[in-house]
Every structure is written in C-alpha cells, then in structure tokens.
MARPA-349673 format. One record per residue (C-alpha): chain; x, y, z; residue number from 1. Coordinates in Angstrom, 3 decimals, padded with zeros to 6 digits. Example, Ala and Ser with C-alpha at 12.3 -4.5 7.8 and 13.67 -1.06 7.14 Angstrom:
<rs>
+------+----------+----------+----------+-----+
| unit |        u |        v |        w | pos |
+------+----------+----------+----------+-----+
|    A |  012.300 | -004.500 |  007.800 |   1 |
|    A |  013.670 | -001.060 |  007.140 |   2 |
+------+----------+----------+----------+-----+
</rs>
This chain:
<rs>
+------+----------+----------+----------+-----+
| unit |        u |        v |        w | pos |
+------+----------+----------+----------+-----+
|    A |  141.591 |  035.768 |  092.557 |   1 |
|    A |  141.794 |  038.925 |  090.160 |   2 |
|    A |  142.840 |  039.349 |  086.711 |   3 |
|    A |  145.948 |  038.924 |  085.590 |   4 |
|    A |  147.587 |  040.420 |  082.719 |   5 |
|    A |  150.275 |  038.033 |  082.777 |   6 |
|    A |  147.876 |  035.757 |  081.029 |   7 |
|    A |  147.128 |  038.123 |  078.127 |   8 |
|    A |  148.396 |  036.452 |  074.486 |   9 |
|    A |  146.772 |  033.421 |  075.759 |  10 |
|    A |  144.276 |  031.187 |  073.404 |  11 |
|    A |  142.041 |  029.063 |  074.549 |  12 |
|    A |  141.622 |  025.487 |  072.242 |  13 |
|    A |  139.402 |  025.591 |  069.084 |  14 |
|    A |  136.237 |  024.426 |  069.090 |  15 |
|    A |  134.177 |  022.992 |  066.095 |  16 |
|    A |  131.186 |  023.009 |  065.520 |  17 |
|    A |  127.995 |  022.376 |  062.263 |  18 |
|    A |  125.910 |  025.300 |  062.031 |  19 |
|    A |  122.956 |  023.367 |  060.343 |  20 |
|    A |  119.195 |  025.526 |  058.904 |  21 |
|    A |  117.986 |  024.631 |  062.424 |  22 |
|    A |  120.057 |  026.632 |  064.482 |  23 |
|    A |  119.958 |  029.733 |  062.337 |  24 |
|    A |  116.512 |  029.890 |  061.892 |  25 |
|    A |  115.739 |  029.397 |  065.197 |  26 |
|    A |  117.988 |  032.143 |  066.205 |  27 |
|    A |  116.084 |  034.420 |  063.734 |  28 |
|    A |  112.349 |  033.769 |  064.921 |  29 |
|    A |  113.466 |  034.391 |  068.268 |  30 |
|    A |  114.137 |  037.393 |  067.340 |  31 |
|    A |  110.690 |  037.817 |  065.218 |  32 |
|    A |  112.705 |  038.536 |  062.179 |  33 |
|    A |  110.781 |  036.704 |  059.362 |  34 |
|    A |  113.877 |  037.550 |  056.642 |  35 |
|    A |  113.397 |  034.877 |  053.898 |  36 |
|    A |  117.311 |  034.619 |  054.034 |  37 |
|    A |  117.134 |  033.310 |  057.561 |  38 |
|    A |  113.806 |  031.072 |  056.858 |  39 |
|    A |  113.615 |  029.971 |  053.439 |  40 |
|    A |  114.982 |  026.720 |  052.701 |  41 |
|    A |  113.566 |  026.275 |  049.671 |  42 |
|    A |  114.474 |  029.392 |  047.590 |  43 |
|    A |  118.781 |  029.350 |  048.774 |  44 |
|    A |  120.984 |  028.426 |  051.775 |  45 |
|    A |  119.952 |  029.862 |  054.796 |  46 |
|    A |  122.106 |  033.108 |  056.191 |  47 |
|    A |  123.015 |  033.629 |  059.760 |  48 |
|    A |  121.935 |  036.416 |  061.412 |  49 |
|    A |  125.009 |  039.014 |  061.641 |  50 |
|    A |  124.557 |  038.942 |  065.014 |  51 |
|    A |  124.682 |  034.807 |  065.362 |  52 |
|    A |  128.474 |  034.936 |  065.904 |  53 |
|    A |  127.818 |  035.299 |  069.193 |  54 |
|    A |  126.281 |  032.270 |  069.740 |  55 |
|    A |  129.257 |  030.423 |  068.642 |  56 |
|    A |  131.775 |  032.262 |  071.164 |  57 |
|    A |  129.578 |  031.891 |  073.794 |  58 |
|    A |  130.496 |  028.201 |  073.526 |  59 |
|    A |  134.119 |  029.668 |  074.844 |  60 |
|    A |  133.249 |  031.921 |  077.351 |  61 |
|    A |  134.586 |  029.625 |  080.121 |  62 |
|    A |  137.137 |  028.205 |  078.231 |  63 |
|    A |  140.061 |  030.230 |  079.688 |  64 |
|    A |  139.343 |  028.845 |  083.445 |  65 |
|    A |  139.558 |  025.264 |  081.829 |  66 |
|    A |  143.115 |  025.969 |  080.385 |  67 |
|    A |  145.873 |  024.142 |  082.530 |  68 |
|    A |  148.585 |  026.769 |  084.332 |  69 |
|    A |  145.958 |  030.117 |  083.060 |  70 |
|    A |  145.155 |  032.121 |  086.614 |  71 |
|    A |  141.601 |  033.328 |  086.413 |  72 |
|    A |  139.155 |  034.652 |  088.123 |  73 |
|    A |  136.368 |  032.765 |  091.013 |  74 |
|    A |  133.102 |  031.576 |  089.903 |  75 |
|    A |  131.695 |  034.169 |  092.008 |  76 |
|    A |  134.130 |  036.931 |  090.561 |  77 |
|    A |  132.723 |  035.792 |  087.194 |  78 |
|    A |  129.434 |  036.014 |  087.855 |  79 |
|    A |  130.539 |  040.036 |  088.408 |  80 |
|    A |  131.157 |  040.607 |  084.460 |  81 |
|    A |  129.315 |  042.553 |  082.662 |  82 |
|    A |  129.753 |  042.482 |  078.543 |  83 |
|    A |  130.449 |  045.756 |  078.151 |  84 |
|    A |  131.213 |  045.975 |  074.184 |  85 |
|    A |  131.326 |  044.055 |  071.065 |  86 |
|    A |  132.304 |  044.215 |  067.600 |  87 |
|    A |  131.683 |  042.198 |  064.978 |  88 |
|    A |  133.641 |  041.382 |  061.432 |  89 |
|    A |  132.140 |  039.410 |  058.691 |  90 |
|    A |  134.206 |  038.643 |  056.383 |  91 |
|    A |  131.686 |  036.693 |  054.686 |  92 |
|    A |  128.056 |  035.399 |  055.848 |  93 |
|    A |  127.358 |  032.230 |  057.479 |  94 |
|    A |  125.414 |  029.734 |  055.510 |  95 |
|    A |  123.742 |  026.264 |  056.866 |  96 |
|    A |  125.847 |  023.499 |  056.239 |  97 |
|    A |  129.091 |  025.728 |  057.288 |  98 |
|    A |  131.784 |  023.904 |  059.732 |  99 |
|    A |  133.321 |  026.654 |  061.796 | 100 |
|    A |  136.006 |  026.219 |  064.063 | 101 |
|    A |  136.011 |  029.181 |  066.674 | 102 |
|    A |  139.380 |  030.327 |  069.016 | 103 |
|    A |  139.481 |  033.106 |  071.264 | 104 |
|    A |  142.750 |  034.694 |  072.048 | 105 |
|    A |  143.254 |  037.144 |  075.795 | 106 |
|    A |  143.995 |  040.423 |  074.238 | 107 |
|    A |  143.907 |  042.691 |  076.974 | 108 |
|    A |  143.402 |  043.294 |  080.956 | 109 |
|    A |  142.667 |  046.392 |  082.054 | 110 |
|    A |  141.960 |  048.634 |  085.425 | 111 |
|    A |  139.271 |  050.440 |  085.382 | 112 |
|    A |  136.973 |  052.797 |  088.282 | 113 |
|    A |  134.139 |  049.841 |  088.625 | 114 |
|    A |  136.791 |  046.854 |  087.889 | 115 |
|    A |  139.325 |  044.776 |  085.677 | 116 |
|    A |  138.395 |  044.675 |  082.045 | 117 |
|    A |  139.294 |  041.670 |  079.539 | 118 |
|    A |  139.247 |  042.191 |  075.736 | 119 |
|    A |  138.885 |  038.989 |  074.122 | 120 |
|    A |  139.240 |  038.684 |  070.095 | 121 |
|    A |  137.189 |  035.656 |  068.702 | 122 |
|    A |  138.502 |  034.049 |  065.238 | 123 |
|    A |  136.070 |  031.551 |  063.812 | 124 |
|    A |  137.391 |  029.822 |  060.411 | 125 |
|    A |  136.005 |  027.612 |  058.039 | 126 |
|    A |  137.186 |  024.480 |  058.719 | 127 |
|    A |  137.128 |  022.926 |  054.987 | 128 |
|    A |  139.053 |  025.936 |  053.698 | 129 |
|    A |  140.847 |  027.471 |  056.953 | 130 |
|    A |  139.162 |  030.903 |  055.466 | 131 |
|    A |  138.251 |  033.537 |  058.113 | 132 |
|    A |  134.736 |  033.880 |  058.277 | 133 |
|    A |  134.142 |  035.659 |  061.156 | 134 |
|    A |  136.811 |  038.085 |  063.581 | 135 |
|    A |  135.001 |  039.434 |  066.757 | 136 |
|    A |  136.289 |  041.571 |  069.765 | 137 |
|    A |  134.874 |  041.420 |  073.267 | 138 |
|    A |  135.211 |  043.544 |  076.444 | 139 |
|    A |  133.979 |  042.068 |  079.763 | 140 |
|    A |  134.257 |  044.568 |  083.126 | 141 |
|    A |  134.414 |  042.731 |  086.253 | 142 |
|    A |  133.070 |  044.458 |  088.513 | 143 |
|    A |  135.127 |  044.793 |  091.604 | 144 |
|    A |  137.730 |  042.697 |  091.188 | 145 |
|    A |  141.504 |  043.388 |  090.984 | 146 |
|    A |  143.930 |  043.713 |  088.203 | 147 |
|    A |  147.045 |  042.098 |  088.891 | 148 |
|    A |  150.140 |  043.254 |  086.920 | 149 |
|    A |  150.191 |  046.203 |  084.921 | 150 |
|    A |  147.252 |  046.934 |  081.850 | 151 |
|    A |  148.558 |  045.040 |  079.518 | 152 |
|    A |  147.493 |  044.522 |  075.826 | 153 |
|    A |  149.065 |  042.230 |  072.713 | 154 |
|    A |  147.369 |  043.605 |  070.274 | 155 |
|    A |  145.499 |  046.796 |  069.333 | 156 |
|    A |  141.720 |  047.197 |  069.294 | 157 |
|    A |  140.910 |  048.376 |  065.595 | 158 |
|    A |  139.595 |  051.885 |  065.678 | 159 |
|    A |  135.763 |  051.813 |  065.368 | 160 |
|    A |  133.693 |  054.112 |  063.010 | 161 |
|    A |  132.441 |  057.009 |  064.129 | 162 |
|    A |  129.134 |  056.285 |  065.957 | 163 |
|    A |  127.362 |  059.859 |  065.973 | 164 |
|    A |  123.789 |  060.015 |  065.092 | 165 |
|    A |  123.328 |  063.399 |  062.486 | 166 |
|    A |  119.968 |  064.217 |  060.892 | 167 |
|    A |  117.909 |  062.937 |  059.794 | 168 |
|    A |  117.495 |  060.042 |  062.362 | 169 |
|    A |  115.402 |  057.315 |  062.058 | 170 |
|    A |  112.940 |  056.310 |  064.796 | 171 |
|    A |  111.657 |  052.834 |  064.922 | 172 |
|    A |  109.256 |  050.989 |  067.875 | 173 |
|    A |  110.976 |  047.635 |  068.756 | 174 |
|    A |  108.288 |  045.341 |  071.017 | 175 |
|    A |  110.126 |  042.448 |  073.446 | 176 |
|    A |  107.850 |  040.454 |  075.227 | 177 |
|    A |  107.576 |  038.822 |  078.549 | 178 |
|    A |  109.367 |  035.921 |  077.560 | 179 |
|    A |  111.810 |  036.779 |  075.225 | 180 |
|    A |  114.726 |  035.971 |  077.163 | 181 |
|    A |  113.637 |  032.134 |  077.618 | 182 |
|    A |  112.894 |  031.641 |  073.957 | 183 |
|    A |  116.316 |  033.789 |  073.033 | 184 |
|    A |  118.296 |  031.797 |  075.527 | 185 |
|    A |  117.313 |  028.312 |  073.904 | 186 |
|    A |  117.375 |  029.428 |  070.483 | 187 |
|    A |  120.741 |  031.029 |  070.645 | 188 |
|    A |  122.214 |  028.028 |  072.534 | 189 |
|    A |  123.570 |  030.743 |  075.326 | 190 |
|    A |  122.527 |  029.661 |  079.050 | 191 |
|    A |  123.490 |  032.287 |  081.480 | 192 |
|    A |  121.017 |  032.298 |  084.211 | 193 |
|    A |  120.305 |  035.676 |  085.094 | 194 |
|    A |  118.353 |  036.078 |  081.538 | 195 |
|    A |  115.884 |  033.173 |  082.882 | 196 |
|    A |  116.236 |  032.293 |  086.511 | 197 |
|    A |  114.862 |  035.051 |  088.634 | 198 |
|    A |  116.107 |  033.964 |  091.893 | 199 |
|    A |  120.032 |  033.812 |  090.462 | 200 |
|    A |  119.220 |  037.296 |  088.683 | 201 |
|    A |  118.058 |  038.907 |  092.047 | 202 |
|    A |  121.205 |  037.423 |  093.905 | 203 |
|    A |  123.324 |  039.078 |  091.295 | 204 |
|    A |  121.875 |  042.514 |  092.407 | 205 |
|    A |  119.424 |  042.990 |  089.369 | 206 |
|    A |  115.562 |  043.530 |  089.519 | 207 |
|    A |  114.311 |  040.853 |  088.056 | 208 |
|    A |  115.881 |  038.651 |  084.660 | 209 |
|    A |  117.344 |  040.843 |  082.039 | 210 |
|    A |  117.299 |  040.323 |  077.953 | 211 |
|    A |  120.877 |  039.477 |  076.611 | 212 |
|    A |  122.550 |  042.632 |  075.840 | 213 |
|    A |  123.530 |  040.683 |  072.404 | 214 |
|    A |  119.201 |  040.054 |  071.850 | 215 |
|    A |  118.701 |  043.787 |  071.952 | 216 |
|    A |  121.814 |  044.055 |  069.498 | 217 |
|    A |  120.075 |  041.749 |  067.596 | 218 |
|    A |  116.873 |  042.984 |  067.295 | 219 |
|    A |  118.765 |  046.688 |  066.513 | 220 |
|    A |  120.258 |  045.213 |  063.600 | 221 |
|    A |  117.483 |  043.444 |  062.308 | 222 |
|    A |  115.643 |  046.270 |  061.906 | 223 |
|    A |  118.745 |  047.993 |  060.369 | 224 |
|    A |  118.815 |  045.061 |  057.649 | 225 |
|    A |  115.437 |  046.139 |  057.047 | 226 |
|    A |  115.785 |  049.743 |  056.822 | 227 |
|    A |  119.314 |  050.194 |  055.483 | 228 |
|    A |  120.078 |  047.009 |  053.446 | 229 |
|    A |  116.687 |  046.101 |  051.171 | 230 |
|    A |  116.608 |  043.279 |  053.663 | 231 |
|    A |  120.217 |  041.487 |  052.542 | 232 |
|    A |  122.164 |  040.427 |  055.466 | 233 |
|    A |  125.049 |  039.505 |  053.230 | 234 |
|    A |  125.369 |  043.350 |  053.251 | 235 |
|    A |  126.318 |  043.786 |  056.494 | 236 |
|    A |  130.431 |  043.865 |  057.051 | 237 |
|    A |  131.086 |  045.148 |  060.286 | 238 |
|    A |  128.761 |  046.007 |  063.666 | 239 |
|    A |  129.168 |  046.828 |  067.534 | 240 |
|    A |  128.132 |  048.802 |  070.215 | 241 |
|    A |  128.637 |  049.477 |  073.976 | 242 |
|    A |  126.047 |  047.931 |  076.290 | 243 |
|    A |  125.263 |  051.011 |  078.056 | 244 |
|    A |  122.213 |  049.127 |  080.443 | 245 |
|    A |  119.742 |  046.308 |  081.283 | 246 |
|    A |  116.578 |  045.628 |  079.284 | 247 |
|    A |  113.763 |  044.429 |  081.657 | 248 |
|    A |  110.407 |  042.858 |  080.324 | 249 |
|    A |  107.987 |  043.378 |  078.656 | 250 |
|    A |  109.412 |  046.116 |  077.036 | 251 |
|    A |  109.461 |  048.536 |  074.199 | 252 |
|    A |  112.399 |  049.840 |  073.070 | 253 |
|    A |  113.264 |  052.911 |  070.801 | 254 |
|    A |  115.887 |  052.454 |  067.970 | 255 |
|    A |  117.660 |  056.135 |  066.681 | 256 |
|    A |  119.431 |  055.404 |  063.593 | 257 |
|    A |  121.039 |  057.465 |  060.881 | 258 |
|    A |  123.339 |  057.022 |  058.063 | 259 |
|    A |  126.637 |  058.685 |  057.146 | 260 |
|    A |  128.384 |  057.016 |  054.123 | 261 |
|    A |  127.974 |  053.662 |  054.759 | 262 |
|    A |  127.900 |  053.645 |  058.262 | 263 |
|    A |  124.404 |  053.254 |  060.413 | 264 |
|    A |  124.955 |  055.228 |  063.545 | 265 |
|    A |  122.512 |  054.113 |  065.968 | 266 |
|    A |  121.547 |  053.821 |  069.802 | 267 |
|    A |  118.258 |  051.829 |  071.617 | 268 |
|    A |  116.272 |  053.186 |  074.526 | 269 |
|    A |  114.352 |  051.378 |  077.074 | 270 |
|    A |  110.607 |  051.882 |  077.619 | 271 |
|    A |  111.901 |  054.855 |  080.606 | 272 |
|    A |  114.103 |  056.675 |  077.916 | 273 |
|    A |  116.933 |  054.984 |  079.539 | 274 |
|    A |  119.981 |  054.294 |  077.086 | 275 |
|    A |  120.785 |  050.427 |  076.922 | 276 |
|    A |  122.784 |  050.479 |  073.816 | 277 |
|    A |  125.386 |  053.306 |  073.149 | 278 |
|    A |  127.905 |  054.142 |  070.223 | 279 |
|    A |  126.010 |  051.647 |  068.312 | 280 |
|    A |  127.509 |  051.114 |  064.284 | 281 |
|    A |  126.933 |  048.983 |  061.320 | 282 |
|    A |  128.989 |  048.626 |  058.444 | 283 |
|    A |  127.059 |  048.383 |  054.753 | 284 |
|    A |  129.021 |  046.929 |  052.090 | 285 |
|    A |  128.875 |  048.509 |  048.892 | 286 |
|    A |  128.257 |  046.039 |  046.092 | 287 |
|    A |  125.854 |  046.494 |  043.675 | 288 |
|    A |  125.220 |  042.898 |  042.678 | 289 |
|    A |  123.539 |  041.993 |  046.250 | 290 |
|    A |  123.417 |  045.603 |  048.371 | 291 |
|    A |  121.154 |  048.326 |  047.678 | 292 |
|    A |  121.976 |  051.119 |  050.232 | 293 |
|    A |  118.889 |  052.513 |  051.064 | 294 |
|    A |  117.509 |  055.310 |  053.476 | 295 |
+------+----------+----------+----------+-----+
</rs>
C-alpha cells in the first residue's frame, strides 16, 4: 500500500504522559553526559536533554496506522523508512515533574528518487497550562514505496538556519561503545529492533545493528552544550540535522563544529570519515541571566 497524500492534515490522538527525574536522567547517562542539570536532584529540577523530545514522539510513531479510515503503509513497507531529518523547537526546557501531552499532525507526502517521504510536525504541550513546550518536525523516506496522489503539503516547513561550517571549526573525539545502542534503546524508551536485534537488522539489508540516528544527534549536542553553552541546556532553542548515514559499533566519531552568530554549524563523521550527520544546527539563546555564549 503506498503513501497517500490524501491523508496529509491528519492528527493522530494525543498522548500523555509524566516525564519524572528517572527518565531524564537515564536518557542522559546513556549518553555519558554527566551535566549536573540532567543528574542533580539535589541542587534544582532536573532538565531534559534537548534532544529527549524524541523520546516522547517516538511513543506516536505508529499512531497513524492505528487511526480508523487513515490509508497507510504495510508493516513491511514501514520497516523501509529511514528518518531522514529532524528539527527541534524548545520553547522552553523540560523539567521532571512536567505532564506533556504530545500530537503529531501529517504535514506532507512527497516523491522522491529512493521513495515517498512523510513530514510529520510533533506538538507536545503542557498539560496543566496547555503552553507549548516543545514543536518538532520529522521527515521519514520510504524507501521504495509509492506516492499516491500528488506531493502534497498543509503547511510549510520553517526555513532552517544556515548550516555551513566557516573557520575556525571545532574538532572534538566522540567514543560509542559496543553496546550503546542496547543501553540507548532502554533508556530512551524507543524499541526499534534493528538498533538491538542483529538478525532483524541484517534482514533489513544493514551490516550488523546500527546506533539511533537521534543517539548520535544526541551525543553531537551534548558536546555542543559543553562547548558552546557553559554547559546550560536551557540555552539551547532550536536544533536539527539530516541523517546523512549509519553508525556501526564500536565507534569513534568526529564532531566539526563552528559558530556564526548564534548558530552552531556542525556535522559528525564515522570512524571511516564517512558523513552520518549532515547540515547539522543548533540554536543558542541569548540571555544573559542563564547563557553565556562561549567559543
């Protein structure tokens, strides 16, 4: 069954859920980020991540195929998509004790060389004060399978910063480990099996298990907290990338980053020089009660 665009302007039903210390610090020692803000439950409320969004729309990624009268595609055209870009508003950080409720609306279908394309926006709101907390867009290529009905879209993508690394860049080591997959896959809460079963991964035409193209965004942007923010998440507005290729492990990875304004530019590398994240950018708020730009 392909994609249809006639389903585009579609939303799938909210879903709620507590984002409690637990969760968010797990998230962030999977990642081997130490960050007080994501450990320390004595000194303040623990941040998310930026990247921890994800976790929560995850939670909808099959929601569309469970909507009555929605045409979608086969679990085995399903298990074709590959998330191909993401990008990430934080309108504020998310704090333990937060009740989110998340939506995701069809934006978009799309033909493309390898396959139809969805663009999914994600809204997740505070459910005590129906604020916007978090607004995410999400492209997914199936690959080889049909677009039926004309590319359609309902809404507009928002024009992302420019991405362009200029001098001087930074270089930074990033180690992932044998098992980082298994421990990011339990501590993120998103089971997809080709990150930890090796006989599903090889049927789905990869070498061996991959890392989550959202870990190795993670672990970019942890080190770009680090480096560009004195360490405060909170500082972080906006970040995305294209997931350009497949991390296998062990691994280590090569981060380029450089800033212009207040945008990080930045890309990763596998161990082979091979690019796995592309057109990568990160949005620093300036706000010089809590964020310190810093070089």
């Amino acid at each position: 069954m392909p994609l249809h665009s006639a389903n585009v302007g579609i939303s799938t039903d909210a879903v709620t859920q507590d984002i409690d210390a637990r969760w968010l610090m797990a998230y962030a020692a999977s990642l081997n980020d130490l960050n007080p803000f994501y450990l320390d439950t004595h000194e303040h409320t623990v941040l998310a991540h930026p990247v921890f969004p994800v976790c929560l729309e995850w939670t909808l990624s099959t929601a569309f195929a469970n909507q009555p009268d929605v045409l979608h595609p086969t679990r085995e055209e399903s298990a074709r998509a590959v998330h191909s870009a993401h990008d990430i508003h934080l309108h504020r950080p998310i704090r333990a004790g937060d009740r989110l409720t998340t939506q995701a609306t069809l934006l978009g279908v799309r033909t493309r060389a390898s396959g139809g394309a969805s663009i999914v926006r994600f809204d997740t709101l505070d459910v005590n004060t129906g604020e916007l907390v978090v607004r995410s867009y999400q492209t997914a290529v199936y690959r080889g399978v049909r677009v039926e009905g004309p590319d359609l879209s309902s809404d507009e993508m928002p024009t992302t910063p420019d991405s362009k690394l200029v001098d001087p860049i930074l270089e930074s080591a990033i180690e992932v480990p044998a098992g980082a997959a298994h421990v990011y896959t339990e501590c993120a809460r998103i089971w997809n099996p080709i990150h930890t079963d090796r006989a599903i991964a090889l049927s789905a035409g990869l070498p061996d298990i991959i890392l989550h193209g959202t870990a190795t965004l993670a672990l970019a942007v942890s080190q770009i907290v680090k480096n560009y923010a004195s360490g405060e998440p909170s500082c972080i507005s906006r970040l995305g990338c294209r997931f350009s290729g497949y991390v296998l492990m062990p691994n280590t990875l090569t981060l380029q980053c450089s800033l212009n304004d207040n945008v990080v530019s930045f890309q990763v590398l596998d161990g082979e020089g091979k690019l796995v994240i592309s057109k990568g950018f990160a949005c620093i708020r300036h706000d010089d009660r809590v964020c310190h730009l810093t070089e």
